[in-house]
N, C-alpha and C positions, 0 to 999 in steps of 0.2 A: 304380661310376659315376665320371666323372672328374669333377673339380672343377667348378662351374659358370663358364662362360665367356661373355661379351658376345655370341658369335655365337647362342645358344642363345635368351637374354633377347629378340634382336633380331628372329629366325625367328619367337618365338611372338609378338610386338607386330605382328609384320607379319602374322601371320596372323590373330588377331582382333581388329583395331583397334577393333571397335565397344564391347567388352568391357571392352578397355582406356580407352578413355575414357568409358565409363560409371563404371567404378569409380573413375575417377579426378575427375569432377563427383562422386561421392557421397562418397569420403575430403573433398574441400575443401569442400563444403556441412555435414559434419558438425564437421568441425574448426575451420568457424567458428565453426559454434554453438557448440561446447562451450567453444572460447577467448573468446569474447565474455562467456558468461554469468558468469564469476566477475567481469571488468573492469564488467559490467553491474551486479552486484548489489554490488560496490563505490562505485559511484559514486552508486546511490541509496542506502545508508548513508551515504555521508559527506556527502549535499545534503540527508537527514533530519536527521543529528547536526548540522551547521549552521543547519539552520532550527527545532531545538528551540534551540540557544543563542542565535541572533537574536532568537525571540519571548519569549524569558525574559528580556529584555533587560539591560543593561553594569548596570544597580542591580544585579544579582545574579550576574550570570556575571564581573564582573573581581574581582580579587583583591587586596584592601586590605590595607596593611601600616601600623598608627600609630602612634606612639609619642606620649609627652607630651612639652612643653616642655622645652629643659634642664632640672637639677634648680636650685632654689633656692642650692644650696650655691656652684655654680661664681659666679664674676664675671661680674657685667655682661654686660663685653666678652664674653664667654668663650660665654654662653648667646645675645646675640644673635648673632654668629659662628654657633652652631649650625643659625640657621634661613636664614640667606644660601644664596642658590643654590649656591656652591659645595659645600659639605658636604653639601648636600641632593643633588647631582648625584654624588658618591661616594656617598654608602647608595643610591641609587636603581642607581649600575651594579651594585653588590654584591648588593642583590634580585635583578635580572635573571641575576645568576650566580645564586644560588640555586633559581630556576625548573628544575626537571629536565624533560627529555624523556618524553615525547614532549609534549609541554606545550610551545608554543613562546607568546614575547609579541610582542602586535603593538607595538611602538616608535612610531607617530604615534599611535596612542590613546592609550598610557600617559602617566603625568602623574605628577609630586611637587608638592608644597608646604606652606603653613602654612594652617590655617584656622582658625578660631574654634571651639571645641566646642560654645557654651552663643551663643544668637541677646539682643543687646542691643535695647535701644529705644530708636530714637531721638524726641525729644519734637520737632523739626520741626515745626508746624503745615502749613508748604502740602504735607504726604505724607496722603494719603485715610485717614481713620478709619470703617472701614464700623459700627462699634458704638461709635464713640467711643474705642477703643482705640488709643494708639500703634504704628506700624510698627515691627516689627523686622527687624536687621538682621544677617548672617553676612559678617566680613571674610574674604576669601579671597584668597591669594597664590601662584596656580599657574604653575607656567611655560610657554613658550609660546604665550601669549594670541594673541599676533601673525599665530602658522600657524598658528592655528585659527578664527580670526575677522577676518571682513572690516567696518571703518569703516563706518558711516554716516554718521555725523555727529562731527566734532569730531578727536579722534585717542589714540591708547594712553594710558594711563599713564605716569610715567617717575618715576622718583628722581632729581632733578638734585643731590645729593648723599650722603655717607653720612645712613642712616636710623638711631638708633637708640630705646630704647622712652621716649627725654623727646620725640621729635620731636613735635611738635603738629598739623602739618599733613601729606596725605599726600592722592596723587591715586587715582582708581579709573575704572573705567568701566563700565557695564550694559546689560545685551542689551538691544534693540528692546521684547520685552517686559516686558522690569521697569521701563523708564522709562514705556513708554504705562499700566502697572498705578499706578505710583507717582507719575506727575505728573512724572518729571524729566529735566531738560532738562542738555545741556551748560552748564557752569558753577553746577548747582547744588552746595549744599554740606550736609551731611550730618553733623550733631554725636553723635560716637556716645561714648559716655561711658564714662569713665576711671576710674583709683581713684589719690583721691588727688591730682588733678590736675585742670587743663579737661578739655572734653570734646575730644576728638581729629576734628578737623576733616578727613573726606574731601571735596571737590572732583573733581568729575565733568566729564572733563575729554575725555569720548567715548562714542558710544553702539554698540554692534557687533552682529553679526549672525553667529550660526554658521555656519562654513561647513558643517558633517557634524553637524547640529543632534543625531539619533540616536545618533552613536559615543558610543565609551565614554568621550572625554573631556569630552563635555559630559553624557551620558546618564548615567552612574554617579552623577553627584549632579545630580539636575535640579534642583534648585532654583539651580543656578548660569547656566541657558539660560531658566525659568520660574519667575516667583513663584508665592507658593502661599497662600490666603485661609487660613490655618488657626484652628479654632478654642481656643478661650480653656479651659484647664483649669475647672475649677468643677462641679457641677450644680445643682439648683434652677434655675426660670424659663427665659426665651428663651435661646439660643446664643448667644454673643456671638464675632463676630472681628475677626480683625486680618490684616494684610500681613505675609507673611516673605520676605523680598528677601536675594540675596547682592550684596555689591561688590568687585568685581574689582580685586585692586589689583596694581604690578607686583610681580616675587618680590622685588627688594632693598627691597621696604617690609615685608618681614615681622616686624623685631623690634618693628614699631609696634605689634602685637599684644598683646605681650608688658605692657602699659600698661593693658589691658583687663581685666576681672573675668572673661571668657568663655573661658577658660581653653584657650589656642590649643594644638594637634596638627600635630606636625607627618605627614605623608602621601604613602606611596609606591602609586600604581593601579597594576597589571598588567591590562591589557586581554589574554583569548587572542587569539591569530591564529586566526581560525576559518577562514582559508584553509590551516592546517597541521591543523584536526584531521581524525583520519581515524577512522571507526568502527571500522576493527580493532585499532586503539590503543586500544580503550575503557577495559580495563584499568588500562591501562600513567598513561590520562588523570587516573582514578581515584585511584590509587595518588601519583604527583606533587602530587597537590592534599591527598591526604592528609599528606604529605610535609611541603607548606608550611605546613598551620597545627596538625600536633601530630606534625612528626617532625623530620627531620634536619635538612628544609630550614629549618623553624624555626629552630632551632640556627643555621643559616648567616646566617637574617635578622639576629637578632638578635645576632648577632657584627658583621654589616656594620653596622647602626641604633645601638641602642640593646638592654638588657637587658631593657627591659621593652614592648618592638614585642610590637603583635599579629596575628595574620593573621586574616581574616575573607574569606568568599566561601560566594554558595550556588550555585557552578559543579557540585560534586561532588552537590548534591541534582538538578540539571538532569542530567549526565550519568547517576547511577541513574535516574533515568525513562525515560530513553532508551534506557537499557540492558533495562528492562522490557518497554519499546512491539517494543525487536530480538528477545530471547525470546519475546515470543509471536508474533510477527509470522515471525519465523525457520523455525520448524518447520513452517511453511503452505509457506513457500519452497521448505523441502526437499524437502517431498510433490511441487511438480512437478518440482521439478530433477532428482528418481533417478527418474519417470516419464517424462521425458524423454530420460534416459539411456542408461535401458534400452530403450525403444524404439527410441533409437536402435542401439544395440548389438546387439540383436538382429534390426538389418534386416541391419546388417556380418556378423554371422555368416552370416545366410539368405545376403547374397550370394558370399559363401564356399563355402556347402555346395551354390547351386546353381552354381556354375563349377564344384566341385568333381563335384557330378554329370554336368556337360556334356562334361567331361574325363572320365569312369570307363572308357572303352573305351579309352583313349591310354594311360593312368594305368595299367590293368591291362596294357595291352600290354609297357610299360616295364618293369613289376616281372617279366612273364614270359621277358622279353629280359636279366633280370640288372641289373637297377638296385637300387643298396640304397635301403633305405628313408630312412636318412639322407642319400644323394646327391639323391634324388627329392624331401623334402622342401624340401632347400635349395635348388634351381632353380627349384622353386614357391615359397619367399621368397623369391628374386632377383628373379624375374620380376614380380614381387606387389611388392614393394618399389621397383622403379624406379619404378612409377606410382604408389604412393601415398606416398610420404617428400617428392616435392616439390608432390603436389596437397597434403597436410599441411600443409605449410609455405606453400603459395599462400592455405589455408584460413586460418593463424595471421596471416599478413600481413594480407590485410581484418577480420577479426577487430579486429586492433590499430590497425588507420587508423579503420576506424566505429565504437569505443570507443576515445576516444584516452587516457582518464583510467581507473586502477585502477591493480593488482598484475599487473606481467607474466608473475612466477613461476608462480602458477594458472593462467595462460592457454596459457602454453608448455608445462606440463605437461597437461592436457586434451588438446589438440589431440597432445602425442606420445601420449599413451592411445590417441583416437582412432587415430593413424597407426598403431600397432603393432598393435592390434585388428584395423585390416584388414589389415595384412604377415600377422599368423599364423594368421588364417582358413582360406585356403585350404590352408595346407599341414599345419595339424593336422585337418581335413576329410578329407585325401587319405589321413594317417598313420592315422589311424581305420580308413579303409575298406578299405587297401590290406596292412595290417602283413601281412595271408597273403598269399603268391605263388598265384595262381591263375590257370588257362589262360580261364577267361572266367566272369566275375560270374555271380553269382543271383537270380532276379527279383527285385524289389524293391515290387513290386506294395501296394497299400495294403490290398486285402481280402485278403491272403494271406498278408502278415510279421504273425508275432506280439511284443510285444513283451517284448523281453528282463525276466528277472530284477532286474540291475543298472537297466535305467529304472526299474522300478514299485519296486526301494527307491528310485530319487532323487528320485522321483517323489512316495511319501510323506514322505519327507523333506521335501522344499519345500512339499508339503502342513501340516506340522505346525509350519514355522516360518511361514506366513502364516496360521494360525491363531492361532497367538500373538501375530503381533504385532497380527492385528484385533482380540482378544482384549482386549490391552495398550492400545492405539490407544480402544478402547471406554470402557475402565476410569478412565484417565488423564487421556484428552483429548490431542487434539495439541499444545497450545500449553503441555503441562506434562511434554512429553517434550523439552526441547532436548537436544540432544546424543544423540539415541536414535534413531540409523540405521534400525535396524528396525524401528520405529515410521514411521518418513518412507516407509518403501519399503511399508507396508502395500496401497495403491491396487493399486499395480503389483505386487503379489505374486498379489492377487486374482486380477487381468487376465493374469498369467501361469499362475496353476492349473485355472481355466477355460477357458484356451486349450489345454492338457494333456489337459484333460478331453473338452473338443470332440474332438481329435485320436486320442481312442482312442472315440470314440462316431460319428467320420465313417465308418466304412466300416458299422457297423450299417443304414443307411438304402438304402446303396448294394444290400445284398442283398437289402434287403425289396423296393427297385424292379424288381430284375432280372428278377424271375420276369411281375409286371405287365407292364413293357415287352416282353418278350418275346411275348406274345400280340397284341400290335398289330401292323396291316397293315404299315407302315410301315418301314424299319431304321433310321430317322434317333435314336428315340430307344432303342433297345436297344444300337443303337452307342454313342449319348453315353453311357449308361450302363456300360457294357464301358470303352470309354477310359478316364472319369471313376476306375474301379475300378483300369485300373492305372496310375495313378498312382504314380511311387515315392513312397518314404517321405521321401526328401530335399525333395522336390519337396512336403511339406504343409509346409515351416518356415514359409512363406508365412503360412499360417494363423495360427501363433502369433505371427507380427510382426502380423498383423491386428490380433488381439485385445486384445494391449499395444496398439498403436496407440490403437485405438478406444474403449478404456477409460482410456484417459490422455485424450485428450479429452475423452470422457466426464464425465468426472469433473472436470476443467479449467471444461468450459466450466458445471460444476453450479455450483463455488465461481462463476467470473464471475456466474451469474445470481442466486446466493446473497449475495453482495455488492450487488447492483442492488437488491436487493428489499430490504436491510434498510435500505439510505440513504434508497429510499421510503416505509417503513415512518416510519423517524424520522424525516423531515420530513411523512408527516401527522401524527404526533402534534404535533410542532411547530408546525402552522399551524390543522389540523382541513378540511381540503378543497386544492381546486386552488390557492384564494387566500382571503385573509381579510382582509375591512377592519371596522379599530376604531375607535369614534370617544372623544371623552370622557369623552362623555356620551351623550345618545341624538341618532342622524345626524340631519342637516337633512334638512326636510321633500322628498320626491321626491328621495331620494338614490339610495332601490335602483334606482329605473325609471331614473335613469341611469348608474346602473351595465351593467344589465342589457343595455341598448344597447351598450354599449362594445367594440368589437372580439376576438375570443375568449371571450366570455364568451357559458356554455350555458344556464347557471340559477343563481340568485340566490337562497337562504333567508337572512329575517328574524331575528333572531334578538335578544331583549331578554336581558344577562347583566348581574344583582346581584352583585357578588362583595362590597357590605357584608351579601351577606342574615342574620341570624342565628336556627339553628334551635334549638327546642327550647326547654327551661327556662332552661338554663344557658347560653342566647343562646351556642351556640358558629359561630364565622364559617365558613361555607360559600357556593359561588357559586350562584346560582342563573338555571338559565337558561327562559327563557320563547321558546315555540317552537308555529308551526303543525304538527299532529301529523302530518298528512298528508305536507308539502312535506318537513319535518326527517327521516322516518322513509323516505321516500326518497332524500335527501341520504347519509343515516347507510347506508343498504344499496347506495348509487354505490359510495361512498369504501371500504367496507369495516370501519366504526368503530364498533362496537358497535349493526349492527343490531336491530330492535325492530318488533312489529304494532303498526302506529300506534292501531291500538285501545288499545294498552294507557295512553294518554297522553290522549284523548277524555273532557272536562270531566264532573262530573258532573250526573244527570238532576236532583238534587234541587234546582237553584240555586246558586248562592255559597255556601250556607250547610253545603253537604257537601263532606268533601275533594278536593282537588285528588290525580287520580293522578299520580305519579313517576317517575321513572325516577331511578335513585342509583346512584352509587355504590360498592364494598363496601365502603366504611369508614362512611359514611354507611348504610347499612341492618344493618350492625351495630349501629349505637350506639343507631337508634330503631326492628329491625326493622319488622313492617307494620300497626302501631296507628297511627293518625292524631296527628300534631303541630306544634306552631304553628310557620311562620318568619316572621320580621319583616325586610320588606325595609329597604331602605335609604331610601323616603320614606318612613318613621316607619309604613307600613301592614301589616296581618299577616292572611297567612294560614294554612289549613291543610291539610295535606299528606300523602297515604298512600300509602306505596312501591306501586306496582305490579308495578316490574320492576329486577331490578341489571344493570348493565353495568359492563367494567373502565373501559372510556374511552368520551367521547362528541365527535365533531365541536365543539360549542361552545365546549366547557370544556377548557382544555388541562390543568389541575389532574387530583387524585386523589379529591379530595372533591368531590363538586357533586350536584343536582339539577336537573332537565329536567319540567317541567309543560306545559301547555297554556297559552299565555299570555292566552286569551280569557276565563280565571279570575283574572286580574290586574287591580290597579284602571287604569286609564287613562292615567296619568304611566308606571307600570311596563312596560306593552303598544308603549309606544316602541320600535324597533329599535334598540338600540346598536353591535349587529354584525353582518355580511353575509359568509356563505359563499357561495362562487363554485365552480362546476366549469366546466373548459373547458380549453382549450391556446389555447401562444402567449398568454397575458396579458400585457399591457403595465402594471408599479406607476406609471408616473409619467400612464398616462392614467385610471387608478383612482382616484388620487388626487385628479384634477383632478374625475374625476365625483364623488368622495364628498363635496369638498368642505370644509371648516372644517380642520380640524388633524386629518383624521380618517389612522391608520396604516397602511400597504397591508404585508401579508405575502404571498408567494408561496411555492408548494411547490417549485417549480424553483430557485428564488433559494436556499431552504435547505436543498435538497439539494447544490446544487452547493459549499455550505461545507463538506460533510462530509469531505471530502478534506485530510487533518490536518495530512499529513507526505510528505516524499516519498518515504520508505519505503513506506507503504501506496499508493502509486499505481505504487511500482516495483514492489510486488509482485501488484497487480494485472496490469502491463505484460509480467511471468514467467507468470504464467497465461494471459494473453492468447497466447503465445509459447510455452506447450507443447499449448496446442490447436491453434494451426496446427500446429508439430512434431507433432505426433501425426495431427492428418490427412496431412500431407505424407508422414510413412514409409508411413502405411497406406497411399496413392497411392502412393509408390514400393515397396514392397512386392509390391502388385497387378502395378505395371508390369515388373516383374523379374520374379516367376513366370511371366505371361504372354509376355515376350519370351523369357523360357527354353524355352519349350513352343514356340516360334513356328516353327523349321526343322523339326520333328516333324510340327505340323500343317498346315502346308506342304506335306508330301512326303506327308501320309494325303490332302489333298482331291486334288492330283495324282494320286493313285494310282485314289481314288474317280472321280472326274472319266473314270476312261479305261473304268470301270466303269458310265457313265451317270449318274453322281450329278450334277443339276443345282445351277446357282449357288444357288437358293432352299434348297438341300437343305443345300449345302455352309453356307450360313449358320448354320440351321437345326442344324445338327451341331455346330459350334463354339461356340456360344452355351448350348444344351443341355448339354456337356462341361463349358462354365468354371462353370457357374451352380450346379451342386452344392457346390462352395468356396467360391462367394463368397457364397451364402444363408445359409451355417453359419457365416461369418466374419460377417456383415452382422446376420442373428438373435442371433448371439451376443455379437457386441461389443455390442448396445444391451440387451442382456438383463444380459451380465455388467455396462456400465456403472451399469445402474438397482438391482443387486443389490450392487455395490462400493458406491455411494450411499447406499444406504437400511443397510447394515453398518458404516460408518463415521460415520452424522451423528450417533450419539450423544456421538460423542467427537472434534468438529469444529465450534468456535464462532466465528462471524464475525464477531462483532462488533468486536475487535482490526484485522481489517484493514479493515471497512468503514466504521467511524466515528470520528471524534474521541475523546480522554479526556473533553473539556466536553461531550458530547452528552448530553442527558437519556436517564433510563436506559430501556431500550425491550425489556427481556426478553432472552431467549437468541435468536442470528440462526443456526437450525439451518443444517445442510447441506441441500439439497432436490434433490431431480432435475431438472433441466434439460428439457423433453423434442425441444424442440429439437437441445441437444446430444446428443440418444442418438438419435436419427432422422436428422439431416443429415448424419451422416459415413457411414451405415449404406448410407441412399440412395445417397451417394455413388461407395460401393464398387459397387453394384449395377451405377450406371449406366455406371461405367467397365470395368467387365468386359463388359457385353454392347455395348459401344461398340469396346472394341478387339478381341472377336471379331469384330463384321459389318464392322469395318474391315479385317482379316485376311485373311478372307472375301472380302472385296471387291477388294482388293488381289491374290490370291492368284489370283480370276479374272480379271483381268487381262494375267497374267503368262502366259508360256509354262510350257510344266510338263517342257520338258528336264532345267532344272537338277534340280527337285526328284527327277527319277526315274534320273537319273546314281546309280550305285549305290557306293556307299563316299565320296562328297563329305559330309563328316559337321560341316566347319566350322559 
């Protein structure tokens, strides 16, 4: 065959353009997806690694370099010289070299200067003595003050000449808050005391305002932006405290320090640029920080500073957490990213094998006419390749504008995978079917090929490794396989052997119906059934992109629901119903009844909760809540939270003077199982108490230890409501609080659910699941709509044919609808059966709690995997309805049309 030539490419684009730009919408639909998704799941790592370094805040994520005062030995001149900004501005560039990559510094946060080590007192009288203590005080000589703070009142600092450690007087100035804390005003003056000498006289000479109050320049030592009440060493008796203020002096007063018993430091900050870090640095982040304070970089500090600088920073404990929150959170990711994958990839293929089947009469004609197989192949790449290398690259273009921020190397690489997946579809499809020269193919029929040798080993083969890895996946857990490919691909392995499976169990049904339909009046259904039968075998791939499809969903949309459920779980144990108000003490009088009023709100239980109560002998402190049994034990069976027969809580017949029944606990009905024992509330009164019933949690008590009685066995102070569980939607806390009244607390469930969202890792990975259950609906639609337009000129040309035969429109529908519905009921039954079966096989070793909640969330048990049934139903329905939708559309269409073309004989486009 001769070389492939442009005119050849251009005959078959012009003969079926519809094909061709279908396949060339699906190369660029898939090639964005797959180029976006790595820029995607870059940019929510690097907005997580940033927002776990921001809430760790600059006291612990920059990196301090100190060294001590010159030593004693040098001169004078020689050690104050050492703390002058000059020499301070050389070790500080000399740090900055030391900082390795990928580690970069932010320059306006970072800071040098001199400070004070040890806080003095100054004896002052007009500075506030909250215990009668003197204020102390922190000299501080940082540079930069100026562009970092804006004037309020008065103006900078300044050394209007050389400073050295006899000078006696020396200006400063202090934020907004440490003068309103400490009583002082511009022109106050501040004796802070010396060795040896007066006390060395600051004059406050301005009062400033942060301008970036948070950054690292003023945040790494707050106490330079915030005084701080701190209290007094000692124990025995009351607390006693005092004022710790610092004062801002300029940097050329720094060797006035030097005069001071508080044994000044000098100090180089590195603030990170947390716009340069990137989570696939993490490593690399790692390693640098370990560098600077017990490696080389050390070495290099301390060559620029001083021999005896130290490096301090808990940057490196911030990024292993985060590196922890990525490993477990990562391997979640992956599960849908190769379900995605793959399903995408095996619609590319289906659409490969079914062009390749549309072509088999041309294809075979070729090879009979003398085409080699390698001429033939390569014309099918050419052809193949014009339309999708620049729908590819149209894919990688939006790809790269709707994620403008990541790694463009993954994205260009995906989207070429994608492109060359579909160039070599068709033409290893065609090299398969075609490698014998023969004058005309074999049926292909679905109840009548058996299947080869070589499938049913490949067949057990992928069998045996998605045993393993559900096996492995079971065993381990997924979020303790990072780096465990075939563990991530477990899902879709599943969803691929059960579609295997289907596919050698679809024609079984086919022959049980034949014989049935065959007996009815009718030909409408013995015909679908005949068509339905021969079916090639190309023509079922359909099927197994179904079932990937729909079990990737499936199972997508399980984690989504599995996630939603465990945030509502932890915010009722956090709150105990819809909403909850606390007061004091016990609420003002008619607080419920206006509550109860209050817009959203369904029902209102009372509730009286001791939390001094103490039970037993050995007065051990438990809460104890008092509750109407009735209202409370349908409260407790609304929410879910450890319901009870409110019989079990129903005072006793004998009076006051027989126990009260309980509800505990299991820590508490261990210690006093169900003998009767004393608790003594918290107005000095005591009752007594006999388990009835254990529960793990209850609506009132957010604790682990508590007790739930009948509170109409309480004396009358006790029986007070202190707090009010609400159920209902749309609650409003600030009109709650107006009805409850006094200083009482409003919690909502909504309000604390919506905190649980931690990082924006876990919401990016929420937004990947969210994004392969569409993907995964979307292929199975497209999928569906490929087999069916494959089949479309076929059945086309059978209602034509029928039609001249007497077959009415109703009949013709009726026939088409009949035909498709056998495939798509075994794709539809099966994808929600395999996805409930993939579900319930993997949630042993699939814990959500990592991506649905914070590290600070109180602890709320394992958050299994759970079925969805939503997700195993909606996409299932969906296939249904699009198949019998685009037959009676077919149908409909088809009558319509004239039936020349269809019954033109050899028009086979």
């Amino acid at each position: 065959m001769d070389p492939v030539t442009p005119a050849w490419v251009r005959v078959r684009l012009r003969t079926a353009p519809g094909a061709a730009a279908a396949l060339a919408v699906l190369v660029a639909l898939t090639a964005c997806l797959a180029a976006a998704f790595p820029r995607a799941l870059d940019r929510y790592e690097d907005a997580g690694l940033g927002r776990a370094v921001a809430q760790a805040t600059p006291a612990r994520t920059t990196i301090e370099v100190s060294a001590p005062q010159p030593g004693l030995q040098l001169p004078a001149r020689a050690r104050e010289q050492g703390l002058l900004p000059p020499a301070l501005r050389r070790q500080y560039t000399e740090v900055l070299r030391a900082v390795g990559r990928p580690l970069v510094a932010d320059p306006d946060q970072s800071s040098y200067g001199v400070v004070t080590q040890d806080a003095l007192p100054v004896p002052d009288p007009w500075i506030p003595r909250p215990s009668g203590l003197p204020a102390q005080v922190r000299l501080v000589a940082q540079n930069a003050l100026g562009a970092h703070a804006t004037v309020r009142t008065g103006r900078l600092p300044r050394a209007d000449g050389p400073v050295t450690a006899s000078t006696s007087r020396v200006e400063a100035a202090v934020t907004a808050e440490t003068a309103r804390s400490l009583h002082i005003r511009v022109g106050s003056v501040l004796h802070v005391p010396a060795v040896s000498r007066p006390p060395l006289e600051v004059r406050v000479t301005g009062i400033v305002t942060p301008r970036a109050p948070d950054g690292a320049y003023w945040a790494t030592e707050p106490l330079l932006r915030t005084p701080a009440l701190a209290r007094a060493p000692g124990g025995g008796g009351d607390p006693m405290y005092y004022w710790l203020a610092a004062l801002l002096l300029p940097p050329e007063a720094a060797p006035a320090l030097l005069a001071t018993s508080a044994h000044p430091v000098r100090y180089w900050q590195v603030a990170p640029d947390t716009r340069a870090l990137h989570a696939h640095d993490l490593a690399g982040l790692k390693t640098a920080v370990a560098a600077l304070e017990a490696g080389p970089g050390l070495g290099r500090v301390r060559a620029g500073t001083d021999p005896a600088a130290q490096v301090g920073t808990d940057l490196d404990d911030v990024l292993t957490a985060y590196g922890r929150l990525t490993d477990d959170i990562g391997p979640l990711v992956a599960v849908a990213a190769f379900g995605s994958a793959t399903v995408a990839a095996v619609v590319l293929l289906m659409a490969g094998g079914l062009a390749a089947d549309r072509r088999r009469a041309e294809l075979t004609l070729l090879r009979a006419r003398g085409a080699s197989l390698r001429g033939l192949t390569g014309r099918l790449f050419a052809e193949t390749a014009v339309v999708a290398v620049p729908a590819g690259a149209l894919g990688l273009g939006a790809a790269l504008l709707a994620v403008p921020k990541g790694r463009a190397g993954y994205a260009v690489a995906a989207a070429a995978a994608v492109t060359a997946l579909a160039c070599a579809a068709l033409p290893l499809r065609a090299a398969v079917a075609h490698r014998v020269v023969r004058l005309h193919g074999p049926r292909q029929d679905t109840t009548a090929v058996r299947p080869s040798r070589r499938r049913t080993v490949a067949e057990l083969t992928l069998l045996v490794i998605a045993a393993g890895a559900v096996e492995t996946l079971r065993r381990r857990g997924v979020t303790g396989s990072s780096g465990d490919q075939l563990v991530s691909l477990a899902p879709v392995l599943v969803g691929v052997v059960a579609a295997l499976v289907l596919v050698r169990l679809y024609p079984l049904p086919l022959r049980w119906l034949t014989r049935p339909a065959g007996r009815l009046r009718g030909a409408v259904g013995h015909l679908s059934l005949a068509r339905a039968g021969r079916t090639s075998v190309s023509a079922v791939l359909p099927l197994l992109a179904l079932l990937t499809a729909l079990t990737t969903a499936a199972f997508g949309g399980s984690v989504l629901a599995g996630v939603a459920d465990a945030r509502d779980h932890a915010a009722l144990l956090a709150v105990g119903a819809d909403g909850r108000v606390d007061g004091d003490g016990a609420l003002p009088a008619g607080a419920a009844d206006r509550v109860r009023r209050t817009p959203g709100v369904r029902n209102v239980t009372e509730v009286s909760v001791d939390d001094q109560a103490q039970a037993g002998r050995n007065l051990t402190r438990v809460s104890l809540a008092g509750v109407a049994p009735a209202a409370y034990a349908a409260l407790a069976h609304h929410v879910g939270l450890g319901p009870f027969p409110q019989a079990r809580l129903h005072g006793p017949a004998g009076g006051r003077e027989a126990p009260l029944p309980a509800l505990a606990s299991p820590s508490v009905a261990r210690t006093y199982g169900t003998e009767p024992f004393p608790v003594r509330l918290g107005d000095g009164t005591t009752v007594t108490v006999r388990i009835a019933a254990v529960r793990d949690r209850t609506p009132a008590v957010l604790g682990t230890d508590f007790l739930v009685v009948d509170r109409a066995g309480l004396g009358p102070a006790a029986e007070r409501p202190t707090t009010l569980l609400l159920t209902g939607t749309h609650l409003d806390a600030t009109a709650l609080r107006r009805a409850a009244g006094g200083s009482a607390a409003v919690h909502l469930r909504a309000t604390e659910r919506a905190r649980y969202v931690d990082s924006p890792l876990q919401s990016g990975a929420e937004h990947v699941y969210t994004a392969a259950v569409a993907a995964g609906a979307g292929y199975a639609v497209l999928a569906l709509l490929l087999a069916l337009l494959r089949a479309a000129p076929e059945r086309a040309a059978l209602l034509a044919r029928l039609r001249t035969m007497g077959l009415t429109r109703a009949q013709g529908r009726r026939l088409l609808v009949l035909e498709s519905l056998p495939q798509a009921l075994l794709a539809a039954a099966g994808g929600a059966l395999t996805g409930w079966a993939t579900v319930r096989l993997l949630s042993p070793g699939i814990d959500l709690t990592t991506l649905a909640l914070p590290s600070t969330a109180a602890a709320t048990g394992g958050n299994a995997l759970r079925t969805d049934p939503l997700s195993l139903l909606l996409p299932a329905a969906a296939v249904l309805l699009l198949t019998v939708g685009v037959a009676a559309g077919q149908a409909w269409w088809t009558g319509r049309k004239g039936s020349v073309r269809e019954l033109r004989a050899g028009d086979a486009r």
